[in-house]
C-alpha positions in Angstrom: 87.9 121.4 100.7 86.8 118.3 102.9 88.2 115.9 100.9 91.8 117.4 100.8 91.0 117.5 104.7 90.8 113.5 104.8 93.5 113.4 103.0 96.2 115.6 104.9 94.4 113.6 107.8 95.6 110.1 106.0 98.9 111.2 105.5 99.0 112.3 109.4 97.8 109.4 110.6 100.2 107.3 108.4 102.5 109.1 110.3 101.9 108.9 113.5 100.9 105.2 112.9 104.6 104.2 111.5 106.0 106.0 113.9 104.1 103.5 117.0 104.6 100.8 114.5 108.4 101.3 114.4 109.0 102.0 118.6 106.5 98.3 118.6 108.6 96.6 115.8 111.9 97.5 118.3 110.3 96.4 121.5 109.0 93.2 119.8 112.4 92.5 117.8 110.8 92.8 114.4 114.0 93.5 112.9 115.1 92.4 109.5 118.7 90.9 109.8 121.0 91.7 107.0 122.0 88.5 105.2 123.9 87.3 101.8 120.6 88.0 100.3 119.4 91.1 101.6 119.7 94.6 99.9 120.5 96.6 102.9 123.7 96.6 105.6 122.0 97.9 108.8 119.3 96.1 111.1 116.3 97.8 110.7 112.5 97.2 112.3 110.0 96.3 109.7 106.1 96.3 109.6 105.9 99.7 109.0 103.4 99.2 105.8 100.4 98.3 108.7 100.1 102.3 108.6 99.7 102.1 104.6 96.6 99.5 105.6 94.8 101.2 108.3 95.3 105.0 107.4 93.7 103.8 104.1 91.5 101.5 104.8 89.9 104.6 107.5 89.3 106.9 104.6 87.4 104.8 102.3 84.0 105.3 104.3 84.9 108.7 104.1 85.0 109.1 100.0 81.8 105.7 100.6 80.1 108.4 102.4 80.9 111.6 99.8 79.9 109.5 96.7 83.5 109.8 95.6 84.0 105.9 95.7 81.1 103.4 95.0 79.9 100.9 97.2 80.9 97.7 95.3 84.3 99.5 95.3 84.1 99.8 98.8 83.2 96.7 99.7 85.6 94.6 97.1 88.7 96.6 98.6 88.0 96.1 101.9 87.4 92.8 102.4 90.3 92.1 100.1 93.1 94.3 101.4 92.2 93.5 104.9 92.2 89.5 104.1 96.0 90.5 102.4 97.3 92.7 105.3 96.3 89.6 107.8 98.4 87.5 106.0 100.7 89.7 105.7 101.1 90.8 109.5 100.7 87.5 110.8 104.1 86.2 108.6 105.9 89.2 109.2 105.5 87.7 112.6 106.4 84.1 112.3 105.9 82.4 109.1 102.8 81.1 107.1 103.6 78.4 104.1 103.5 79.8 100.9 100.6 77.5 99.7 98.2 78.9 102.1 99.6 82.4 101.4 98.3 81.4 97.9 95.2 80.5 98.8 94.5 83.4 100.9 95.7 85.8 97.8 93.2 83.4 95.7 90.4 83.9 98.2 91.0 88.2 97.7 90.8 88.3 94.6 88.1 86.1 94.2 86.3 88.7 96.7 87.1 92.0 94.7 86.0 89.8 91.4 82.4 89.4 93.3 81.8 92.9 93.7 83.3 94.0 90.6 81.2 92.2 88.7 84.1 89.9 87.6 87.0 90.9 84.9 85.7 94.1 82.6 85.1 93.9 78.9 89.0 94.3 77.0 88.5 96.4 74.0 90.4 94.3 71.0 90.6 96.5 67.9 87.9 98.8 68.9 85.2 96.1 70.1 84.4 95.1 73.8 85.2 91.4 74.4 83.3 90.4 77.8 85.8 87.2 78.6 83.2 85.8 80.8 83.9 82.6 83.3 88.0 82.9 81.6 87.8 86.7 82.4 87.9 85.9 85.9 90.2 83.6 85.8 92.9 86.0 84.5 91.2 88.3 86.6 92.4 86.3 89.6 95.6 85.6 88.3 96.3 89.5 87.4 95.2 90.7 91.0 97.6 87.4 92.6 100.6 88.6 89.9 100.3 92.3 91.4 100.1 91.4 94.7 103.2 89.1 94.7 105.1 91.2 92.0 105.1 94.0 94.5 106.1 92.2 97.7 108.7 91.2 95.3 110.4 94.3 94.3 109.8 95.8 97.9 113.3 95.5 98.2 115.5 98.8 98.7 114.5 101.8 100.5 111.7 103.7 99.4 110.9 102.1 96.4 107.3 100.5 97.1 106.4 103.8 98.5 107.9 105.9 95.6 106.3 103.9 92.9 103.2 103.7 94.5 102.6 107.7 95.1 104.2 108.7 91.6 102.0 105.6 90.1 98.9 107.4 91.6 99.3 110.7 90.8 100.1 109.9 87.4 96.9 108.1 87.3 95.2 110.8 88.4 96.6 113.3 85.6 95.5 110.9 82.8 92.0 110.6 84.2 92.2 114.5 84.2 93.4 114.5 80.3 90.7 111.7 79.5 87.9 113.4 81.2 87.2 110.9 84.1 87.8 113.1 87.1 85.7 110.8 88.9 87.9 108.1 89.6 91.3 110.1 90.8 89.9 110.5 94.9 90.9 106.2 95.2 94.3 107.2 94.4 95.2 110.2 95.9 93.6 108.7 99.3 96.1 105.5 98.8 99.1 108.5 97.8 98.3 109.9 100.3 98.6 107.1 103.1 101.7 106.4 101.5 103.5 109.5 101.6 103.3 109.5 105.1 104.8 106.2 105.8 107.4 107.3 102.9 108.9 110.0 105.2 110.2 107.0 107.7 110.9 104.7 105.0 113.1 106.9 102.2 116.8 106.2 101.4 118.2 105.8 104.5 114.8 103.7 105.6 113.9 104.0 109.5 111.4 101.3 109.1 110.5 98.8 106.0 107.1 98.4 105.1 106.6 94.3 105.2 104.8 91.9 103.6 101.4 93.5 105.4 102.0 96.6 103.6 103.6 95.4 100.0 101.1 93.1 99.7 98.5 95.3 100.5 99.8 97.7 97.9 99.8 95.5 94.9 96.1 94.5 95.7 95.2 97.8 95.9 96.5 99.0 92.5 95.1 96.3 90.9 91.8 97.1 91.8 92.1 100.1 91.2 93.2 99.2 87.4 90.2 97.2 87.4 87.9 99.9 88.4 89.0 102.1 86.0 88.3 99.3 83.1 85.2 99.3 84.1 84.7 103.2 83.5 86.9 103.2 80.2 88.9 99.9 78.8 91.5 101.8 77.6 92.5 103.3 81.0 93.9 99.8 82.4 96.7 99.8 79.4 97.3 103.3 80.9 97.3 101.6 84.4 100.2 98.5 83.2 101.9 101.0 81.6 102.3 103.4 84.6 103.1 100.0 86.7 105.8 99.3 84.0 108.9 98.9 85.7 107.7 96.9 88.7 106.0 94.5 85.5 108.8 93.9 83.8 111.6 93.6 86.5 109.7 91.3 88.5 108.1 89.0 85.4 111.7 89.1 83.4 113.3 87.8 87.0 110.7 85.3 87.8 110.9 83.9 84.2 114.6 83.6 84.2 115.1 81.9 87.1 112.5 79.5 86.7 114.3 78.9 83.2 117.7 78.2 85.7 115.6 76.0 87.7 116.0 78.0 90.6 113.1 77.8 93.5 111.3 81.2 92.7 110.0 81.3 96.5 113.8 81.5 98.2 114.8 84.9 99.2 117.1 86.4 96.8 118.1 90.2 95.4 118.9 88.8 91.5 115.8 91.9 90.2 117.6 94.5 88.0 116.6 97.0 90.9 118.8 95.3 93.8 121.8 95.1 90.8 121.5 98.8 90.0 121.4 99.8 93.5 124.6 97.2 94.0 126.2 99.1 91.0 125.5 102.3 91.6 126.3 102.0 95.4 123.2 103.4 97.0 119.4 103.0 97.3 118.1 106.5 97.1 119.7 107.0 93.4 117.6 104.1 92.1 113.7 104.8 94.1 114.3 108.3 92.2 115.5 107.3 88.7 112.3 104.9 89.2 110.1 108.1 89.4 111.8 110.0 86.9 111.1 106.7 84.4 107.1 107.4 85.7 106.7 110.9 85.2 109.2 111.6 82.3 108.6 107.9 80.1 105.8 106.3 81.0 103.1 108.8 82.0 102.8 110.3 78.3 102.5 107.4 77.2 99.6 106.3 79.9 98.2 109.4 78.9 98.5 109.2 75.2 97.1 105.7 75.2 94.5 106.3 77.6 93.4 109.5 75.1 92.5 106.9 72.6 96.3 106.0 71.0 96.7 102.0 70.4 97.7 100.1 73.6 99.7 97.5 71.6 102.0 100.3 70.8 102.1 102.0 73.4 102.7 98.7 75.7 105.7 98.3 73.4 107.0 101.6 73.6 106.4 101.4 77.4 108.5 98.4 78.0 111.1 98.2 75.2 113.3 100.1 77.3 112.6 98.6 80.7 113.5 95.4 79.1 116.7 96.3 77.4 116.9 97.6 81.5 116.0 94.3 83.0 119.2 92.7 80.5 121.7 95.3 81.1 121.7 94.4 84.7 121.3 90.7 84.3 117.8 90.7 86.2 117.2 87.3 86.9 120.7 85.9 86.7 123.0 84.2 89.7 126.2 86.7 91.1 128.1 84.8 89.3 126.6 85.0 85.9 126.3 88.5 86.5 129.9 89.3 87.4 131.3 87.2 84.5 129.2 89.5 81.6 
């Protein structure tokens, strides 16, 4: 009972906190402009996602303090998410070049690799490989990928928040199917930071949530995937495969338009998200199809896999559609390209 206390008390104070945020965002003119490469039509405040970072953030002593979240856990999440949410706020106010960006997302995940204990064991055809010195170098490029790869496809309304509760409570019913109840109070404290940030940030948003908060969010996952290895290997297949959609849309852009030679950093709305919305004229249709592909694809798989199925299959299974996806809608590819197939 005093856990789903701190909860409802993170979701208030998301609330309330968003709702400060967005009256500061107007008095400061922290509004995002729309442009040729923007997704929405109206000016709207953005910053929003600082409630995601400090409503969160709050209740990890709490779970500390319950023995519901370990201290290395602790510690590795937040020194990280508060280095990323810096970062974050300071360029949503001004602008920070992306190479120091980089080397602030370097230094995180170099932070949560320290406490962790570096990159867990992969099991490869039933036997533990410990990767050693190279496991934390993927572990560092993994935690950077899912930090950027979710700033990147925080790009209509309500998405980041959508995929990030439905992500999380999914989660949570595959620890419950696999026996590792332990692990769900992490992610229903992020779900539940999220949700109430969500109720000013759904189709039509009121606020967006801004590099401080996207950023934040992909950090946050990934630890949270790698804490879960750490328990049971198979659980962070379950994990990628739960995150499947943001994987593949953001990975399949990046690669194509660094195959066009286009400058991946530049502001653009080419993701198979921005085109469906485009196509289907609206943002709400899309955040929701989103969750239905979570719950109704890619969660029995997650949970499947997780229960001991193969991950190489499942992985396939998982993203064979959200692929076939990604092509349909040309995710990667200029207007023009796009218009012309």
């Amino acid at each position: 009972m005093t856990v789903l206390w701190v909860l409802i008390s993170v979701g208030v104070v998301s609330w309330c906190l968003t709702l400060v945020l967005r009256r500061y965002a107007l008095a400061k003119s922290l509004i995002d402009i729309p442009s040729e490469r923007s997704s929405h039509s109206l000016p709207t405040p953005r910053g929003g996602g600082v409630a995601i970072v400090v409503s969160f953030l709050l209740g990890l002593p709490l779970l500390t303090a319950f023995n519901m979240l370990t201290p290395t856990v602790f510690y590795g999440l937040l020194g990280s998410g508060l280095l990323v949410a810096v970062l974050g706020f300071v360029d949503d106010h001004g602008h920070i070049a992306a190479r120091w960006r980089l080397l602030g997302h370097f230094t995180a995940a170099a932070w949560v690799l320290y406490w962790l204990n570096g990159f867990p064991p992969i099991e490869l055809s039933g036997v533990a490989v410990d990767l050693g010195w190279f496991g934390s170098v993927l572990g560092m490029l993994y935690l950077v990928w899912m930090l950027n790869l979710y700033n990147f496809m925080d790009g209509i309304d309500g998405l980041a928040s959508a995929e990030a509760i439905s992500v999380c409570v999914a989660i949570c019913l595959v620890y419950w199917f696999t026996g590792v109840i332990e692990l769900v109070w992490a992610p229903l404290l992020l779900a539940a930071a999220v949700v109430g940030f969500l109720f000013w940030n759904f189709p039509p948003a009121r606020i967006f949530m801004g590099d401080a908060g996207s950023g934040f969010l992909g950090l946050v996952l990934g630890v949270l995937a790698l804490q879960a290895a750490w328990v049971e290997s198979r659980l962070f297949w379950s994990w990628l495969i739960l995150l499947g959609v943001f994987v593949v849309d953001a990975t399949w852009t990046l690669f194509t338009r660094l195959i066009r030679g286009e400058k991946i950093y530049e502001a653009h709305r080419s993701h198979a998200y921005q085109r469906a919305s485009r196509y289907y004229k609206g943002h709400r249709i899309i955040t929701v199809s989103i969750v239905a592909i979570n719950v109704g694809w890619l969660l029995p798989l997650a949970i499947w896999v997780g229960g001991g199925g193969s991950w190489i299959i499942g992985l396939i299974v998982a993203y064979a559609p959200i692929c076939w996806l990604a092509w349909r809608f040309g995710a990667g590819k200029a207007e023009s390209e796009s218009r012309n197939n």
